[in-house]
DSSP file (Angstrom, degrees, kcal/mol; ACC not computed):
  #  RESIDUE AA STRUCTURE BP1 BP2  ACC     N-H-->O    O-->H-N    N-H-->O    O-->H-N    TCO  KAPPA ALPHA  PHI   PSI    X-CA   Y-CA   Z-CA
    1    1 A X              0   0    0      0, 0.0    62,-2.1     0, 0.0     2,-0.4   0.000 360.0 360.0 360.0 161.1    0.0    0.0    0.0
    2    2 A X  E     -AB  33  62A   0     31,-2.0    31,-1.6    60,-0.2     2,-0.3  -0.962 360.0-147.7-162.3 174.7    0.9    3.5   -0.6
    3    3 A X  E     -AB  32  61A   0     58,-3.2    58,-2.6    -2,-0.4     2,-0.8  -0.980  19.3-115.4-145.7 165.1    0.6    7.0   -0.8
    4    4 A X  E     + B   0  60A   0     27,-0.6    13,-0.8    -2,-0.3     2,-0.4  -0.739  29.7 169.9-100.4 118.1    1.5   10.2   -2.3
    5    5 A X  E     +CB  16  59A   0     54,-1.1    54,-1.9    -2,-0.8     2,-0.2  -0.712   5.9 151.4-111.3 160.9    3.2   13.0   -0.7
    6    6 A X  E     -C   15   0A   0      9,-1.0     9,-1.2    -2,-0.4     2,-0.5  -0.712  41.9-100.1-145.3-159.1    4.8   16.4   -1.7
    7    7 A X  E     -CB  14  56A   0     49,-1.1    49,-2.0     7,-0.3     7,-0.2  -0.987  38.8-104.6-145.5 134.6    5.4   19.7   -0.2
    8    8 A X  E  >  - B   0  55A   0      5,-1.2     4,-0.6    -2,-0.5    47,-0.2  -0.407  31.7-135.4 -61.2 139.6    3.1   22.9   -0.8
    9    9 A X  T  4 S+     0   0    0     45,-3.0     3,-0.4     2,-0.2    46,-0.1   0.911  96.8  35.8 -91.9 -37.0    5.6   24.7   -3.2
   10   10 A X  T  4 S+     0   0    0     44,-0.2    -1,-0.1     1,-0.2    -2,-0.1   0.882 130.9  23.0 -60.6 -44.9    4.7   28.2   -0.9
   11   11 A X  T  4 S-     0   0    0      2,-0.1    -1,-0.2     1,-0.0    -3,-0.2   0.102  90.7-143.4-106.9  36.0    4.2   27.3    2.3
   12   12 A X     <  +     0   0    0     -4,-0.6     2,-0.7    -3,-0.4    -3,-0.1   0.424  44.8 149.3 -56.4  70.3    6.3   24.1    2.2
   13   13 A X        -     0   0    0      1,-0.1    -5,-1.2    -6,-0.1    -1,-0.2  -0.669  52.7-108.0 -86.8 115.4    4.0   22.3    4.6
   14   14 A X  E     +C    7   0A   0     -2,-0.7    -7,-0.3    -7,-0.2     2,-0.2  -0.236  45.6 175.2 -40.5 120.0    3.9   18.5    3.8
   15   15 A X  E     -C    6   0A   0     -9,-1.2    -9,-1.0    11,-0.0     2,-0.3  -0.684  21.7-132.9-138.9-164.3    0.8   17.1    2.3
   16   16 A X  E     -CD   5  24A   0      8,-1.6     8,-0.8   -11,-0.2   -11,-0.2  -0.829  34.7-105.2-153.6 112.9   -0.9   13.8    0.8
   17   17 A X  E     - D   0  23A   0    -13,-0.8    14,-2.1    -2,-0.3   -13,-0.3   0.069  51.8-178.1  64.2 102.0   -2.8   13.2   -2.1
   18   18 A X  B >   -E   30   0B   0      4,-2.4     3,-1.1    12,-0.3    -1,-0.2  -0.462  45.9 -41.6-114.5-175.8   -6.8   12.9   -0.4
   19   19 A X  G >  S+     0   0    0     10,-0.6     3,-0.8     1,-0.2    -1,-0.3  -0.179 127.7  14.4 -58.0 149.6   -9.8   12.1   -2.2
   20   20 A X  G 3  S-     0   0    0      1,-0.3    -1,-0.2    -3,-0.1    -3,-0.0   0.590 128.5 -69.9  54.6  33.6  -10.7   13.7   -6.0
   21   21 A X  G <  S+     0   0    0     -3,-1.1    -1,-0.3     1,-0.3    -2,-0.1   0.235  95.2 141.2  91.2 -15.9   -6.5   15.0   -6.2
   22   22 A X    <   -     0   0    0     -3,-0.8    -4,-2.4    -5,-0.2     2,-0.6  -0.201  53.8-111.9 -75.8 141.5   -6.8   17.4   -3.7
   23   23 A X  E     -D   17   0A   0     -6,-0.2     2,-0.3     7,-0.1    -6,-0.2  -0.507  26.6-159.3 -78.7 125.3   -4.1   17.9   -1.2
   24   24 A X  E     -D   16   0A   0     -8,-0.8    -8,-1.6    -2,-0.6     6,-0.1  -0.806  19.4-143.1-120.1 146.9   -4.5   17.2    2.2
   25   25 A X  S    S+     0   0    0     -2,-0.3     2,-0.7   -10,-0.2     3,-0.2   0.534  85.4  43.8 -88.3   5.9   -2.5   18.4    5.4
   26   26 A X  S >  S-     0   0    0    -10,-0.2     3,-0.7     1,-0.2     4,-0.2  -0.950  76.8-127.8-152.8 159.0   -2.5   15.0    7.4
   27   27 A X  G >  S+     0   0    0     -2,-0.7     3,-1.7     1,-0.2    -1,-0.2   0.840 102.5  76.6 -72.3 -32.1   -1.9   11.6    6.3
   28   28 A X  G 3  S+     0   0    0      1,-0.2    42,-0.3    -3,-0.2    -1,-0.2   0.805  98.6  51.7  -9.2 -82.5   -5.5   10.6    8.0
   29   29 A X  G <  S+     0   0    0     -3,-0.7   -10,-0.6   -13,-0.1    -1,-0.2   0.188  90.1 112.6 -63.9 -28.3   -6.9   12.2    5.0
   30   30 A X  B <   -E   18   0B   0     -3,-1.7   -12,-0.3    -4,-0.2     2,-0.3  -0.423  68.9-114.4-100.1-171.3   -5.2   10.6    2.3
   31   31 A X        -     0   0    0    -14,-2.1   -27,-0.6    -2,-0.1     2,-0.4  -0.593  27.3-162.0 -68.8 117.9   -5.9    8.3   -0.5
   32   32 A X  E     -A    3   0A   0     -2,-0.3     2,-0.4   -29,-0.1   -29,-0.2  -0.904  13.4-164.7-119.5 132.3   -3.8    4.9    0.1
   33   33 A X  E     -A    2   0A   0    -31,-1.6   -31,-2.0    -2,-0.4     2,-0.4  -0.836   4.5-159.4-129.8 157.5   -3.7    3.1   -3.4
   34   34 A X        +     0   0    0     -2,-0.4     4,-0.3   -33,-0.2     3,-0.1  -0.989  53.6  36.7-148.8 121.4   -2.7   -0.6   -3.7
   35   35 A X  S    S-     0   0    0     -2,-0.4     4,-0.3     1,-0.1     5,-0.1  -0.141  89.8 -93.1 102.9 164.6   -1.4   -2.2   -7.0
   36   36 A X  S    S+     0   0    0      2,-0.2     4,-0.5     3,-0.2     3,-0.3   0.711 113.9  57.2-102.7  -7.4    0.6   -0.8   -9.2
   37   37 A X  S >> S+     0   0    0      1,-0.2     3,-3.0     2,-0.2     4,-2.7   0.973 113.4  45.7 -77.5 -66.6   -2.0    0.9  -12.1
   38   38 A X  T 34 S+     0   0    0     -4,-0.3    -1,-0.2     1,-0.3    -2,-0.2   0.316 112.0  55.8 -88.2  31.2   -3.8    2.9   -9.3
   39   39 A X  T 3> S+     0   0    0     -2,-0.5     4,-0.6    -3,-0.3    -1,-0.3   0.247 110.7  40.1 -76.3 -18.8   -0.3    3.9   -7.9
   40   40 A X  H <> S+     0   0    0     -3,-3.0     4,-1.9    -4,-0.5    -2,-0.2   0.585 109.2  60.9-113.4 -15.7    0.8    5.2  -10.7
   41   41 A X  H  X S+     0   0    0     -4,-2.7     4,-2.4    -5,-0.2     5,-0.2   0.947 115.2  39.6 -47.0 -49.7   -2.7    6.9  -11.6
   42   42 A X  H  > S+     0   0    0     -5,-0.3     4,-1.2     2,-0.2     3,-0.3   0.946 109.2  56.7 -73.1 -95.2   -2.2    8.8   -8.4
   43   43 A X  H  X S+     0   0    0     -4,-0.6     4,-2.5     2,-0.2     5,-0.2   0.707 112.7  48.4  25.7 -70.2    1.7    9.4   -8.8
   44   44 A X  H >X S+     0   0    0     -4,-1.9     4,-0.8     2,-0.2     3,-0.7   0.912 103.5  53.7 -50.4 -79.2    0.5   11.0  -12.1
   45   45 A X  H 3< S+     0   0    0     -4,-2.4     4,-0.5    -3,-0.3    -2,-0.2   0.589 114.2  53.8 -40.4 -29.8   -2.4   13.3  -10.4
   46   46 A X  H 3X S+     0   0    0     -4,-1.2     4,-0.5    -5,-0.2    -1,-0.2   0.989 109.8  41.4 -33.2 -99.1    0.9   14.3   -8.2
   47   47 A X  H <X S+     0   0    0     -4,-2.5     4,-0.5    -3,-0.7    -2,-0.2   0.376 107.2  57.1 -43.2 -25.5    2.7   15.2  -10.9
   48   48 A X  H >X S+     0   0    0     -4,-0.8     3,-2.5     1,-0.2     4,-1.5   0.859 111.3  51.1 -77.7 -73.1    0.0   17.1  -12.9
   49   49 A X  H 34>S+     0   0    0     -4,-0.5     5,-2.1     1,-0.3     6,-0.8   0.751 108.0  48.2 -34.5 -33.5   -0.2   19.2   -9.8
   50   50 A X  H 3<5S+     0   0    0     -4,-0.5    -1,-0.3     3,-0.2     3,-0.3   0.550 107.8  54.2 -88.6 -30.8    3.6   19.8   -9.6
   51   51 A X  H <<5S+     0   0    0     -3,-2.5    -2,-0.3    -4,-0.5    -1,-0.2   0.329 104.4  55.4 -91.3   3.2    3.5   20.8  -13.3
   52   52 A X  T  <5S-     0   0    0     -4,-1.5    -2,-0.2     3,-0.2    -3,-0.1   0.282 119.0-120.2-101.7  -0.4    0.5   23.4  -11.9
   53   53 A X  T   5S+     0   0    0     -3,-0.3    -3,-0.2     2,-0.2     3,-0.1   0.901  85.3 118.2  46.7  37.6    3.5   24.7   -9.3
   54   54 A X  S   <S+     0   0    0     -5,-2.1   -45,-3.0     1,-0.4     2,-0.5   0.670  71.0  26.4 -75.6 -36.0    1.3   23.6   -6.5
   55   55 A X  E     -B    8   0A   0     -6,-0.8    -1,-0.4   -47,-0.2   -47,-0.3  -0.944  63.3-150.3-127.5 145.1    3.7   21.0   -5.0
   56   56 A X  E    S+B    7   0A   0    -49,-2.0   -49,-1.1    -2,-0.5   -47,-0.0  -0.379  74.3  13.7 -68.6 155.8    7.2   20.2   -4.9
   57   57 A X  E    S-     0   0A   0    -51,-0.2    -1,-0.1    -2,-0.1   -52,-0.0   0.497  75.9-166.0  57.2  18.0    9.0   17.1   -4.7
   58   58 A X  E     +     0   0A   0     -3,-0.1   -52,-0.3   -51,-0.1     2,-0.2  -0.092  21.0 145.7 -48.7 139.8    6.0   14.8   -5.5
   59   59 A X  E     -B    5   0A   0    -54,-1.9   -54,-1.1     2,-0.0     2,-0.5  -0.996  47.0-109.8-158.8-171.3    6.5   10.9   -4.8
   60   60 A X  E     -B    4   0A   0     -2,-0.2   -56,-0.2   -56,-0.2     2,-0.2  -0.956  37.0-167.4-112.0 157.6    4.7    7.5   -3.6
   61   61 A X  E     -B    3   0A   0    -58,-2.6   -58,-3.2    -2,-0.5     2,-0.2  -0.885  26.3 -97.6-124.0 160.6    5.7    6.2    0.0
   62   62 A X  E     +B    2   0A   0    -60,-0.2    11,-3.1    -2,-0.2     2,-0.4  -0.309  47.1 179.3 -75.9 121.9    5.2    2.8    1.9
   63   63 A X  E     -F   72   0C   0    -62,-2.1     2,-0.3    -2,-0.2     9,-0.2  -0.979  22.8-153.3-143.2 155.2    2.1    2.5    4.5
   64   64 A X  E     -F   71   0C   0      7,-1.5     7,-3.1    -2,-0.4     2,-0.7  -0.877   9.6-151.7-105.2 138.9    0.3    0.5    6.7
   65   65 A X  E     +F   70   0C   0     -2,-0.3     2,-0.5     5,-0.2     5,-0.2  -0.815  23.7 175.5-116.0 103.3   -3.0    0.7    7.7
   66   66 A X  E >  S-F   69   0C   0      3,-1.6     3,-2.4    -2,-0.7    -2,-0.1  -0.957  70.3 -10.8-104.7 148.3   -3.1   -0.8   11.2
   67   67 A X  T 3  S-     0   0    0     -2,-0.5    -1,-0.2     1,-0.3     3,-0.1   0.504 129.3 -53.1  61.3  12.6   -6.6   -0.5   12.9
   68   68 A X  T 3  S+     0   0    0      1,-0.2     2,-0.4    -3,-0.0    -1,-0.3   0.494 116.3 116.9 111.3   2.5   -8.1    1.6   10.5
   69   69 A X  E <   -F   66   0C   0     -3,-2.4    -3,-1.6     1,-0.0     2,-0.7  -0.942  65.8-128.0-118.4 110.5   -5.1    4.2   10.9
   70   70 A X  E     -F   65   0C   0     -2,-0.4     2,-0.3   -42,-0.3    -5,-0.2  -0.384  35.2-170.5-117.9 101.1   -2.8    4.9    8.1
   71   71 A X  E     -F   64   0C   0     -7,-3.1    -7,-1.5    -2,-0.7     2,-0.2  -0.530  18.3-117.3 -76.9 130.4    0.9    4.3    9.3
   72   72 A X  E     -F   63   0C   0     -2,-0.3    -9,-0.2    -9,-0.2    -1,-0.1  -0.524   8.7-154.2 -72.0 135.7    4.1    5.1    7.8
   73   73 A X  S    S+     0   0    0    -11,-3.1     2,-0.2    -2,-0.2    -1,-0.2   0.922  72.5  47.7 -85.7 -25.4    6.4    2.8    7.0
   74   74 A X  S >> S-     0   0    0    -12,-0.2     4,-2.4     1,-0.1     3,-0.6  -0.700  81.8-119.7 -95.4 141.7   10.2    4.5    7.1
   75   75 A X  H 3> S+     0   0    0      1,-0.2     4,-2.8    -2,-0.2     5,-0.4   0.881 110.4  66.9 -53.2 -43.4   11.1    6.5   10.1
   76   76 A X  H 3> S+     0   0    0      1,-0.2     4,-1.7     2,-0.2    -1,-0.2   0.923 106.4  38.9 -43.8 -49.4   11.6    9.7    7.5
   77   77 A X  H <> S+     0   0    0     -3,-0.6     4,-1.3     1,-0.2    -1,-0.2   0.818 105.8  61.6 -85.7 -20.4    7.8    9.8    6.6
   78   78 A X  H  X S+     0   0    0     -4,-2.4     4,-1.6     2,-0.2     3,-0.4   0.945 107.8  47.3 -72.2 -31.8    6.9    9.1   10.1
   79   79 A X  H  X S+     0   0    0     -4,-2.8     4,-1.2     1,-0.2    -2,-0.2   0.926 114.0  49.8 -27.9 -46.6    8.9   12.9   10.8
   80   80 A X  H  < S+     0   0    0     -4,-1.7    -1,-0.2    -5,-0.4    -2,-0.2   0.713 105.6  52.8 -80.8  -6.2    7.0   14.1    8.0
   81   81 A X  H  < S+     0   0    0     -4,-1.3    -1,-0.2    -3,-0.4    11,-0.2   0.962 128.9  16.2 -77.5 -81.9    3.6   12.8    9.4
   82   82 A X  H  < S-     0   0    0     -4,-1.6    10,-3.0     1,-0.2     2,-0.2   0.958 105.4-111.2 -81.7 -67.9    4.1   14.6   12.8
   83   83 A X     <  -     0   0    0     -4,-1.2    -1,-0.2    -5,-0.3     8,-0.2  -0.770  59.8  -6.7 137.2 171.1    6.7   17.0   12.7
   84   84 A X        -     0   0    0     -2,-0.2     8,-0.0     3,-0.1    -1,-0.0   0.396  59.5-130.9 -46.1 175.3   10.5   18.0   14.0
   85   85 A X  S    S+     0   0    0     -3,-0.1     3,-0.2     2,-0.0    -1,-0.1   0.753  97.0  34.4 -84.1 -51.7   11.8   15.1   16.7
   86   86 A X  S    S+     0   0    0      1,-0.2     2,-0.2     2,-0.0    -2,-0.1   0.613 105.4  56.9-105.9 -26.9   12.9   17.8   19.2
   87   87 A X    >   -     0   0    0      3,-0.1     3,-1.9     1,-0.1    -1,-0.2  -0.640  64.8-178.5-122.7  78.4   10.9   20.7   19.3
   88   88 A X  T 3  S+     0   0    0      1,-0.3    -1,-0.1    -3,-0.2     5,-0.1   0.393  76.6  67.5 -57.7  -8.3    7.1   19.0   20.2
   89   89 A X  T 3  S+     0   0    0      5,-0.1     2,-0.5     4,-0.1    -1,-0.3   0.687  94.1  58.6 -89.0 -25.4    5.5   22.1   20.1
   90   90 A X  S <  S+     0   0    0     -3,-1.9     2,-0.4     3,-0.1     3,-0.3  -0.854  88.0  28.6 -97.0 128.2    5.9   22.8   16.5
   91   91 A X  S    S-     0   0    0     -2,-0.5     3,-0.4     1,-0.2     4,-0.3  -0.917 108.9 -38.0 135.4-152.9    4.8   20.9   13.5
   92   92 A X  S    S+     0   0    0    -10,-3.0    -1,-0.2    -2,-0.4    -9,-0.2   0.476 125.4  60.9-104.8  10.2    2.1   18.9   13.3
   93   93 A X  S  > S+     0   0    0     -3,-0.3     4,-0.8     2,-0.1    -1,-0.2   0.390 106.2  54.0 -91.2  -5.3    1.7   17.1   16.5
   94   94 A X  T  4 S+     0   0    0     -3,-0.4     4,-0.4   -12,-0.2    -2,-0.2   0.371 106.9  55.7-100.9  -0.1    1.3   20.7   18.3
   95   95 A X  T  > S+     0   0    0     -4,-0.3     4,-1.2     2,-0.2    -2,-0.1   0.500 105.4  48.0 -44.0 -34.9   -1.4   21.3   15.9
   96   96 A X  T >4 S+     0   0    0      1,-0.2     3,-0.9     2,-0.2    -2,-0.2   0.973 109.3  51.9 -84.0 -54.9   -3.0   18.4   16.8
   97   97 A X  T 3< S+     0   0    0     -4,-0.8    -1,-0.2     1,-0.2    -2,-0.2   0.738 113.9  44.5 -23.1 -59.8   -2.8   19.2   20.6
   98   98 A X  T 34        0   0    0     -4,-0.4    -1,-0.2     1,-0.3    -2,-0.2   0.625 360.0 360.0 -97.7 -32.9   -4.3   22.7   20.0
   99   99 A X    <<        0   0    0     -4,-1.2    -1,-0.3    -3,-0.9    -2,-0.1   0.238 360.0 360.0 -36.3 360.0   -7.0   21.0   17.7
C-alpha cells in the first residue's frame, strides 16, 4: 500500500494526495492506493499538480493501515507525518494538541 506526498511549493508544509486529487495536510486524509495501475494513476495526479507549481517534490511512500489508521512505514515519513523530533511544540503534532 501507498501513498502520495509532496510539499506545498509556498508554504512548504507536507501534504498527501486525499480524495478527488486534492491535497491534504494530514496523512489521516489521504488516498492509500494498492497495485501498481492505481499507484501510478495517483503518482501522475501528483505530478500534474507539480506541473501546476502547487507541489514540490512529488513521490509515492510505503504505509500500513493498522486498525483503520494509516501508518508510515520508514522513520523519515513518520517525521514528515508529525513534525520535528525535538521541538514537540511545532509541527504537526502541536497542531493536533491545540485542535
Amino acid at each position: 500500500m501507498k501513498v502520495v506526498t509532496a510539499n506545498r511549493l509556498l508554504s512548504g508544509e507536507v501534504v498527501w494526495l486525499g480524495e478527488n486529487g486534492r491535497w491534504v495536510e494530514r496523512i489521516t486524509l489521504a488516498g492509500v492506493f494498492d497495485g501498481k495501475e492505481a499507484v501510478a494513476e495517483a503518482l501522475a495526479l501528483g505530478l500534474a499538480s507539480k506541473d501546476r507549481q502547487e507541489v514540490v517534490d512529488v513521490y509515492e511512500m510505503d504505509v500500513t493501515v493498522e486498525d483503520g489508521v494509516i501508518v508510515p512505514v520508514r522513520l523519515r515519513e513518520k517525521i514528515r507525518a508529525t513534525g520535528p523530533t525535538t521541538h514537540r511544540d511545532l509541527g504537526k503534532q502541536a497542531q493536533a494538541v491545540s485542535a
